[in-house]
VOGU-3710 file (C-alpha; in Angstrom, 3 decimals, decimal comma):
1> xxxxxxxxxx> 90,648/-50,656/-27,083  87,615/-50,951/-29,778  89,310/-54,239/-30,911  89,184/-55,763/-27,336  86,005/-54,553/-26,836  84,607/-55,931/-29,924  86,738/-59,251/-28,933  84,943/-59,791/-25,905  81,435/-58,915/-27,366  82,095/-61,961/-29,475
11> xxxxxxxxxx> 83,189/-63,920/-26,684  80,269/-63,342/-24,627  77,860/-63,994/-27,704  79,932/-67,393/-28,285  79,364/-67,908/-24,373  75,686/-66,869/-24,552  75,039/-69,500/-27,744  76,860/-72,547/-26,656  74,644/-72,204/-23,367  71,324/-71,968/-25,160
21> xxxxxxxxxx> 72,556/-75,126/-27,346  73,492/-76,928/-24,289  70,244/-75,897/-22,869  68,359/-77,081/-25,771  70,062/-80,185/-26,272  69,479/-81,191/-22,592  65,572/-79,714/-22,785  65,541/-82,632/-25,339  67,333/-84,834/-23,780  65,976/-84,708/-20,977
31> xxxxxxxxxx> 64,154/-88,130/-19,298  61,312/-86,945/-18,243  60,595/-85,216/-21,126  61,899/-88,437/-23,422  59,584/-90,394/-21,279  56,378/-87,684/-21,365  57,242/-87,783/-25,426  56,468/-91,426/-26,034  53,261/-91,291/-23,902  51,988/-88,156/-25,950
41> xxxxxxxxxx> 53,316/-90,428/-29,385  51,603/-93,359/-28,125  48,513/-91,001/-27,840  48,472/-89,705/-31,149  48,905/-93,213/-32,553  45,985/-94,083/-30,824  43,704/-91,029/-32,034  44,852/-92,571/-35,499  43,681/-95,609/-35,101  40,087/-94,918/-34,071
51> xxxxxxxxxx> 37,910/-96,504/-36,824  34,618/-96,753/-34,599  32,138/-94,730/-32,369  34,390/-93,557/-29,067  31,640/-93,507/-26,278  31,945/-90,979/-23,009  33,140/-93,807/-21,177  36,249/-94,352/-23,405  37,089/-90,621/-23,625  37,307/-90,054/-19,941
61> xxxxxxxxxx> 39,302/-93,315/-19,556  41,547/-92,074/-22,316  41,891/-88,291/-20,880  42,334/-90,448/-16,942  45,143/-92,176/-18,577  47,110/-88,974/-20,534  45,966/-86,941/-17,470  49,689/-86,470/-16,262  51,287/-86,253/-19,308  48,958/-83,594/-20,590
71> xxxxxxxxxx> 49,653/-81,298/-17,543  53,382/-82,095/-18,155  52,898/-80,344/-21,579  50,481/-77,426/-21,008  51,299/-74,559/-22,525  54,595/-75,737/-23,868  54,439/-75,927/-27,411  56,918/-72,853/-27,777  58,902/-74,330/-25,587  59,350/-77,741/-27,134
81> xxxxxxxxxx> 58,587/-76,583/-30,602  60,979/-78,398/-32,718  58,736/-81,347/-31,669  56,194/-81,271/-33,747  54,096/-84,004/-31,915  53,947/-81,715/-28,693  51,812/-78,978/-30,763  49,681/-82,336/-32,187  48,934/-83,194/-28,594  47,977/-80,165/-27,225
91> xxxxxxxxxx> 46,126/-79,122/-30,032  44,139/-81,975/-30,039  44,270/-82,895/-25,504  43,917/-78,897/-24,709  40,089/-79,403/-25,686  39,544/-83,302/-25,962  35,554/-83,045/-25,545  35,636/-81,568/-28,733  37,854/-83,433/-30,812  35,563/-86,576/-29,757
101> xxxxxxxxxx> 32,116/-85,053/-30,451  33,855/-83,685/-33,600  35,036/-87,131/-34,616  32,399/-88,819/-33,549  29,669/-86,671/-36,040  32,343/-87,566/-39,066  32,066/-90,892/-38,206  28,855/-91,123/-38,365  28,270/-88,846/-41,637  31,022/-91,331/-43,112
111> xxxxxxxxxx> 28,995/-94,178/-42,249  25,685/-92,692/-43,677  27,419/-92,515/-47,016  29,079/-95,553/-46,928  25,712/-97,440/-46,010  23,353/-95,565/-47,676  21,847/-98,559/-49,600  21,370/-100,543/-46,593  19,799/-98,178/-44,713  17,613/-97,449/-47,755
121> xxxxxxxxxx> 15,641/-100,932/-47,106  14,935/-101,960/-43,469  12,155/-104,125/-43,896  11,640/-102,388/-47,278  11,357/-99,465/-45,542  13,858/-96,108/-45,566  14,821/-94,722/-43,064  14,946/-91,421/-42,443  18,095/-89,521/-41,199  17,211/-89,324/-37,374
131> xxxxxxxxxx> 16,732/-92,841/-37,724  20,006/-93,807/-39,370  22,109/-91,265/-36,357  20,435/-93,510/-33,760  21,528/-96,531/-35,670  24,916/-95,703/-35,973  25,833/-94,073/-32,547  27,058/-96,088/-30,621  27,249/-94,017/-27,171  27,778/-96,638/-24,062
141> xxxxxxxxxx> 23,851/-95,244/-22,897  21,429/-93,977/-25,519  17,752/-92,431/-25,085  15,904/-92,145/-27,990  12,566/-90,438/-27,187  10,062/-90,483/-30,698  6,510/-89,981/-30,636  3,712/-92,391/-31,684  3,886/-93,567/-35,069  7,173/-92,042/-35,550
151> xxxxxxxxxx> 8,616/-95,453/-36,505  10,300/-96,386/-32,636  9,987/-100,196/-33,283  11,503/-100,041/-36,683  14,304/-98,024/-35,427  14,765/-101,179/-32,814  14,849/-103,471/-35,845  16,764/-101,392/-37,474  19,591/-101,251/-34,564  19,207/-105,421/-34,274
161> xxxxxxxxxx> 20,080/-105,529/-37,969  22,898/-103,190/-38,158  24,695/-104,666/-35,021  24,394/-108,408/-36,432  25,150/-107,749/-39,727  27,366/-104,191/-40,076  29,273/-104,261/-36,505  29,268/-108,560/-36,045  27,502/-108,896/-32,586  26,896/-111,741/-31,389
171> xxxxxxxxxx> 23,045/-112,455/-31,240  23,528/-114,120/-27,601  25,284/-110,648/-26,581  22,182/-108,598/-27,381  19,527/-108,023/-24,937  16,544/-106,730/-26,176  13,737/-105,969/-23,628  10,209/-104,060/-23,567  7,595/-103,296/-20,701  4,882/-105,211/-22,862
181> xxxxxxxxxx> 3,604/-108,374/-23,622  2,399/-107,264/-26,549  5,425/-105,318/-27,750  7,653/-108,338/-27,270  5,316/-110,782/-29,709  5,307/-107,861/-32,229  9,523/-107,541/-31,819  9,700/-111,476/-31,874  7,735/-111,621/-34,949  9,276/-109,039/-37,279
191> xxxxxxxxxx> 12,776/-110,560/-35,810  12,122/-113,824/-37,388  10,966/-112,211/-40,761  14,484/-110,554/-40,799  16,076/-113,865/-40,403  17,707/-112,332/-36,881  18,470/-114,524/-34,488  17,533/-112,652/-31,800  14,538/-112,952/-29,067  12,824/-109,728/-27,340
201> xxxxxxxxxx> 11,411/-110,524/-23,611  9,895/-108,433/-21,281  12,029/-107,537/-17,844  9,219/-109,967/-16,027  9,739/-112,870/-18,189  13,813/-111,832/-18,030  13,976/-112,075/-14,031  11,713/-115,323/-14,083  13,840/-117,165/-16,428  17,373/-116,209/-14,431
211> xxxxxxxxxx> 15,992/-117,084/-11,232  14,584/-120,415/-12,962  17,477/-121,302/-13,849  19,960/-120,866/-11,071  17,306/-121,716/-8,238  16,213/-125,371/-7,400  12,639/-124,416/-7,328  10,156/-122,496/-9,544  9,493/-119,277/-8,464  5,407/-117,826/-7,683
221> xxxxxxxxxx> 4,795/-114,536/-9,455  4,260/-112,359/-6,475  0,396/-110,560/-6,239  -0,398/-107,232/-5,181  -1,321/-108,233/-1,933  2,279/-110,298/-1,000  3,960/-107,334/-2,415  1,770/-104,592/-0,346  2,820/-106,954/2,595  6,410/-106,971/1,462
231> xxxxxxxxxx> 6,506/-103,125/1,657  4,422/-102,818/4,440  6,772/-105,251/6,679  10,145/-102,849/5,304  8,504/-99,823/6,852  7,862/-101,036/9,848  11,213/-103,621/10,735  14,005/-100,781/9,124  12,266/-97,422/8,709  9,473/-96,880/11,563
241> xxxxxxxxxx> 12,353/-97,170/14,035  15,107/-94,984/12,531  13,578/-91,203/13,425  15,843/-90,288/10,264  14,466/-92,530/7,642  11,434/-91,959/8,970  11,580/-88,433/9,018  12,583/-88,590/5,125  9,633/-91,023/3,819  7,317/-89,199/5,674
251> xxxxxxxxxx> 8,338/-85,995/3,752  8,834/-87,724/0,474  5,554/-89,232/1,005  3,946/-85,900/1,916  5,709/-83,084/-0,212  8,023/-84,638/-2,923  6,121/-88,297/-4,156  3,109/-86,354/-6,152  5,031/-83,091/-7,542  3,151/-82,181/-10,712
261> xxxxxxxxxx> 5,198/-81,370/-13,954  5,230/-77,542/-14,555  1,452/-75,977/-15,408  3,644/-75,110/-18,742  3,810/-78,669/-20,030  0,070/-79,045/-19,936  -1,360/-77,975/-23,334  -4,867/-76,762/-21,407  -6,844/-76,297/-18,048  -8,289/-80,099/-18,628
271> xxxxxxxxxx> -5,225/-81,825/-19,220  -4,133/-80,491/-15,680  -7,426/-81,389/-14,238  -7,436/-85,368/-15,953  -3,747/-85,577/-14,197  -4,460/-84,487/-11,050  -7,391/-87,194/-10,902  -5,688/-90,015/-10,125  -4,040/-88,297/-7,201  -5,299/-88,543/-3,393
281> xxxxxxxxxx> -6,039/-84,725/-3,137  -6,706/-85,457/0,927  -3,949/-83,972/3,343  -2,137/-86,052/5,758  -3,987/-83,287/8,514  -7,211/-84,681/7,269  -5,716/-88,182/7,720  -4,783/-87,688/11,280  -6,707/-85,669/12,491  -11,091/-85,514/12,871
291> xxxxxxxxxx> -11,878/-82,922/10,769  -14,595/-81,726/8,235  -16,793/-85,077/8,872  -19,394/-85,650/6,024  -21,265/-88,509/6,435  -23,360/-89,823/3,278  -25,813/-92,405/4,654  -26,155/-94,132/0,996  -22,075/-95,437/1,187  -21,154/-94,673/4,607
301> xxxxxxxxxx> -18,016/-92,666/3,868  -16,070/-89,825/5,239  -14,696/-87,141/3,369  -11,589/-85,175/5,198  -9,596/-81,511/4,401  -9,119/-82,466/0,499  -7,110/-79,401/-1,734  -8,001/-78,763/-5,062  -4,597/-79,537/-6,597  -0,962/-81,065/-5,873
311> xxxxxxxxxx> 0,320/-77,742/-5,313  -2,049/-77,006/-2,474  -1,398/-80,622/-1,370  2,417/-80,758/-1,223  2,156/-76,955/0,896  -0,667/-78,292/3,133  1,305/-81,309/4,249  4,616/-79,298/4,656  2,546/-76,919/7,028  1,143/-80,200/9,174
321> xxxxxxxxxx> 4,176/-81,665/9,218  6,134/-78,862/10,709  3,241/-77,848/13,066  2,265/-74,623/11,544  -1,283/-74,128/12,598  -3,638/-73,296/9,323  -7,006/-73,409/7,852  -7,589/-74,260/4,186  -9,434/-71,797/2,339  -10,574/-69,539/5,393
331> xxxxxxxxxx> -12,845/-66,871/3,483  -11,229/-63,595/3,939  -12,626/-61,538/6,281  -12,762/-58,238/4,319  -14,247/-57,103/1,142  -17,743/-57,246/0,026  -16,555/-59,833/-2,829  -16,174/-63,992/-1,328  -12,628/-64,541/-1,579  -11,193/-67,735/0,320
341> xxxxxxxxxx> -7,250/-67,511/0,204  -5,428/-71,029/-0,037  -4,073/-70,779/3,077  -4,959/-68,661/6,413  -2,046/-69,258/9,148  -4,568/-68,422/12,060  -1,217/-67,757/15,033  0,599/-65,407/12,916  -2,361/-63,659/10,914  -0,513/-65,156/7,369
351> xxxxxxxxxx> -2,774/-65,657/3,952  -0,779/-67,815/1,817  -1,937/-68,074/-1,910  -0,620/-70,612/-4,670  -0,648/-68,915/-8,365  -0,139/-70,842/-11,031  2,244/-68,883/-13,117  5,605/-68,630/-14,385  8,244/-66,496/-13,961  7,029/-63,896/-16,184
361> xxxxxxxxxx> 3,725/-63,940/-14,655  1,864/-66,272/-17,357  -0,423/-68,995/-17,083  0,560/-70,257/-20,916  -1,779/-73,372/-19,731  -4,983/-71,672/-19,857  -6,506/-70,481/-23,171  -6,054/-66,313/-23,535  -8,894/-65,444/-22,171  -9,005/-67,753/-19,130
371> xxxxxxxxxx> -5,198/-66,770/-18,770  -6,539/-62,846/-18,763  -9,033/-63,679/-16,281  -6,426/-65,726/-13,982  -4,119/-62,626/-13,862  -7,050/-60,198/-13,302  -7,988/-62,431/-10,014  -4,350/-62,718/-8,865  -4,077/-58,527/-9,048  -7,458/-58,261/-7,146
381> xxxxxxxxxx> -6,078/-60,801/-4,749  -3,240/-58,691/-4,330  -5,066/-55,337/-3,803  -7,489/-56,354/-1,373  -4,402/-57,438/0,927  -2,543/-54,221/0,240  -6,304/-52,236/1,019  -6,869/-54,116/4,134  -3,321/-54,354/5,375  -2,914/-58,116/5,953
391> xxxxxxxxxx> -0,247/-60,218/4,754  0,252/-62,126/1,850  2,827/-64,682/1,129  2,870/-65,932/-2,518  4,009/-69,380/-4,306  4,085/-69,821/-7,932  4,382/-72,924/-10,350  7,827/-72,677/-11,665  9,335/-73,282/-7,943  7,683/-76,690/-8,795
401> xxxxxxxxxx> 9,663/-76,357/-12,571  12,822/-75,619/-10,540  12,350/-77,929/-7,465  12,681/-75,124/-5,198  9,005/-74,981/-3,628  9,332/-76,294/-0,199  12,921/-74,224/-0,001  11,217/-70,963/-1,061  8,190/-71,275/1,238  10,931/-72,318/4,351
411> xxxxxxxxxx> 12,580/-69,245/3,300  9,491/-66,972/3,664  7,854/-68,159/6,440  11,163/-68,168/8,576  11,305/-64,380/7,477  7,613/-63,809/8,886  9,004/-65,321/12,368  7,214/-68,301/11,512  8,113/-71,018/14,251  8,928/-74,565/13,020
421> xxxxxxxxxx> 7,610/-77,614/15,156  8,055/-80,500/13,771  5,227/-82,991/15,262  5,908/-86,813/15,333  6,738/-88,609/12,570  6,498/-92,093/14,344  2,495/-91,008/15,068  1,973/-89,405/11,864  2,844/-93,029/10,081  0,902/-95,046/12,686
431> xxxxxxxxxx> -2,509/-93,150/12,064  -1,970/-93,112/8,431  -0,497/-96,251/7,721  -3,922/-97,749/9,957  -6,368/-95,681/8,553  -5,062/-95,060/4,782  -4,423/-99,317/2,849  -3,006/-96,746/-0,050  0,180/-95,182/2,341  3,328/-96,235/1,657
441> x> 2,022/-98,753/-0,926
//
C-alpha cells in the first residue's frame, strides 16, 4: 500500500514537472512574447548607442514608440527571468525620465573633461562651469537667463564655436538672432575675429530679407501710425461684432493686460512706484462715464476716477464691467480718524480694501519699519469695521502671485449676494476706443 502510494506521489510530481517545463518552454516560445523580445533588444541596443545629448523631444518619441511593448512587460521580470534583457528593460523603461536626465548629466561631465582645454580659451577667455553646461546641452529649447556682465554674449560665442567646430554644424544651419541693432554689430564683429562663418541679424532685418526675397517688390517698414491702423481695423471688422471676443478683450484689456508682478519681487516701495508709472492708472468707469471733472485752464485737460495702483485698477474695472455700483475711496463714515477704504459698494453697504501682503501677512517690499507701519494700518482697518459693524471684504497681493484675483473676489462677492450685471461690452469699446488713441493699441 505505502509502495503504491509512494508510486503515485512520484507520478504526480513527474506529471506536475513536465507541465511546468511545457509551460515554460511555450512562455518562451511564445510569439508574442518572441516578437515583444526583439522590440525590448532593439531598445537596449539603442540606449547603447547613444553617444550625444538626448533632448525631451527624443525621449518621448522613444518612450511613444516602446509604449506597447513596455506595458507588455510590466512587472514581469520574475516571470520571464531567465531573460536577462527583460530585467534590462524594465529596469531601465520602468523610470525612463530618469535614466535620460541621468545620462544626459554624464554626458555632459564626460564632455567637460574631455574638452577642458578648449573650453579653457574662448576668445582667450575661460569659461566658467555654468558656462561650459550651457555649451554642451543640447536640449531641443534652452533658456539661459544671466545677469549683466555675467558674460551672456560670450556664452553665445562660445555656443557658435562649439557647434562649428566640436559638433560640425553647418554655419548656413545656424540662426543666430538678437532684439538689437547694436547687439548684432557687436555678435558680427567678435564672429569674424573667431574666424566663424556665421552672421547675427536682428528678427526685423530677418523678416525683411525673407520677404525680399520671395516677393516681387520691396517691402515699406510699417510706422506706428499704419500699424495703430492695422490693429484698430482687426477690432472693429472680427472682434467688435463677435459679443464673445469682445467680451474677452474687453476683460483682458481691463483686468488681465497690466497685472503687476508680485509686491515680493520688488526690492522696495520705489521700485513699485517707478513700475507702476508707465501704466494708465485711469479706470475704464472714468473713461465712460463723466465723472470727477478737473479742468486746468493752463492745458485744458481732464482728469477722470484714476487708482493709485494696478491692483486697485484691475478690481475697479472688474466692478464696472460687471455693473457693481461703487465709489473709489468713499471716506468711511465712522471714526474720528480719516480713513477712505479702496472700495465702498454703495447698494450692498460693502468696503472692499486691497492689502498688499503675502500669505503670511508680510509686506517683504517695504523696509521694516514701513512694513511695521503697513500691518499696524491694516489691523486698525480691521478693528474699526469689527467696532462699527460694517463689512469688510479683503484682497491681498499673492492672488496676483497665484493668478487667482479676479476668481477670489467673484467668489466673495457672490457670497455677499452680490448681483452680477454685466453692462455692454459693444458700448464700453465704442466710448473708449473714441475717447482713449491708447485702447487697444
Amino acid at each position: 500500500m505505502e509502495f503504491l502510494i509512494i508510486t503515485f506521489l512520484i507520478s504526480i510530481s513527474l506529471i506536475l514537472f513536465y507541465l511546468y517545463i511545457k509551460k515554460e518552454k511555450n512562455k518562451y516560445s511564445n510569439i508574442v512574447y518572441l516578437k515583444n523580445l526583439q522590440q525590448i533588444k532593439d531598445f537596449v541596443e539603442q540606449m547603447n548607442r547613444f553617444s550625444d545629448y538626448v533632448t525631451w523631444i527624443e525621449r518621448e518619441q522613444i518612450k511613444s514608440n516602446y509604449s506597447n511593448v513596455g506595458k507588455f512587460f510590466k512587472n514581469k521580470t520574475k516571470y520571464y527571468k531567465k531573460e536577462e534583457t527583460v530585467k534590462k528593460f524594465n529596469d531601465i523603461f520602468s523610470n525612463f525620465d530618469n535614466f535620460i536626465a541621468s545620462y544626459n548629466q554624464n554626458y555632459v561631465n564626460t564632455q567637460k573633461e574631455k574638452l577642458e582645454q578648449y573650453f579653457d580659451d574662448i576668445e582667450g577667455k575661460k569659461l566658467d562651469d555654468q558656462q561650459r553646461t550651457a555649451l554642451i546641452t543640447d536640449e531641443y529649447s534652452n533658456l539661459i537667463i544671466a545677469g549683466a556682465g555675467s558674460g551672456k554674449t560670450l556664452t553665445i560665442l562660445g555656443k557658435v564655436k562649439y557647434l562649428v567646430e566640436k559638433k560640425n554644424i553647418s554655419s548656413k544651419e545656424i540662426l543666430l538672432l538678437s532684439f538689437t541693432k547694436k547687439t548684432v554689430e557687436e555678435l558680427n564683429e567678435r564672429l569674424k575675429k573667431l574666424e566663424l562663418d556665421v552672421e547675427a541679424t536682428t528678427f526685423h532685418k530677418l523678416s525683411y530679407d525673407v520677404i525680399k526675397k520671395y516677393q516681387s517688390f520691396v517691402p515699406s517698414v510699417t510706422n506706428e501710425n499704419t500699424l495703430s491702423s492695422v490693429i484698430k481695423e482687426y477690432l472693429k471688422t472680427d472682434i467688435l461684432n463677435n459679443s464673445i471676443a469682445l467680451q474677452s478683450y474687453i476683460q483682458y484689456v481691463a483686468c488681465y493686460m497690466n497685472i503687476p508682478e508680485d509686491s515680493d519681487n520688488y526690492d522696495s516701495l520705489g521700485d513699485k512706484i517707478d513700475n507702476e508709472k508707465g501704466i494708465d492708472l485711469q479706470t475704464l468707469k472714468s473713461k465712460c462715464e463723466s465723472l470727477n471733472k478737473i479742468s486746468k485752464s493752463s492745458l485744458d485737460t481732464i482728469q477722470g476716477e484714476r487708482v493709485k495702483s494696478v491692483e486697485e485698477l484691475i478690481i475697479a474695472n472688474f466692478l464696472y464691467l460687471n455693473g457693481i455700483n461703487y465709489e473709489y475711496e468713499k471716506p468711511y463714515p465712522f471714526g474720528e480718524v480719516i480713513y477712505r477704504p479702496d472700495f465702498y459698494l454703495k447698494d450692498y453697504d460693502i468696503y472692499l480694501e486691497y492689502f498688499g501682503v503675502d500669505e503670511n501677512n508680510r509686506a517683504k517690499w517695504l523696509n521694516p519699519f514701513n512694513e511695521k507701519e503697513y500691518l499696524k494700518g491694516m489691523q486698525i482697518k480691521r478693528e474699526a469695521h469689527k467696532k462699527y459693524n460694517t463689512k469688510l471684504i479683503e484682497t491681498y497681493s499673492y492672488y496676483n502671485r497665484d493668478n487667482i484675483l479676479i476668481q477670489k473676489l467673484t467668489e466673495m462677492l457672490e457670497n455677499c449676494n452680490v448681483s452680477f450685471k454685466p453692462i455692454n461690452t459693444k458700448l464700453i469699446y465704442t466710448k473708449v476706443s473714441n475717447n482713449d488713441e491708447n485702447f487697444g493699441n
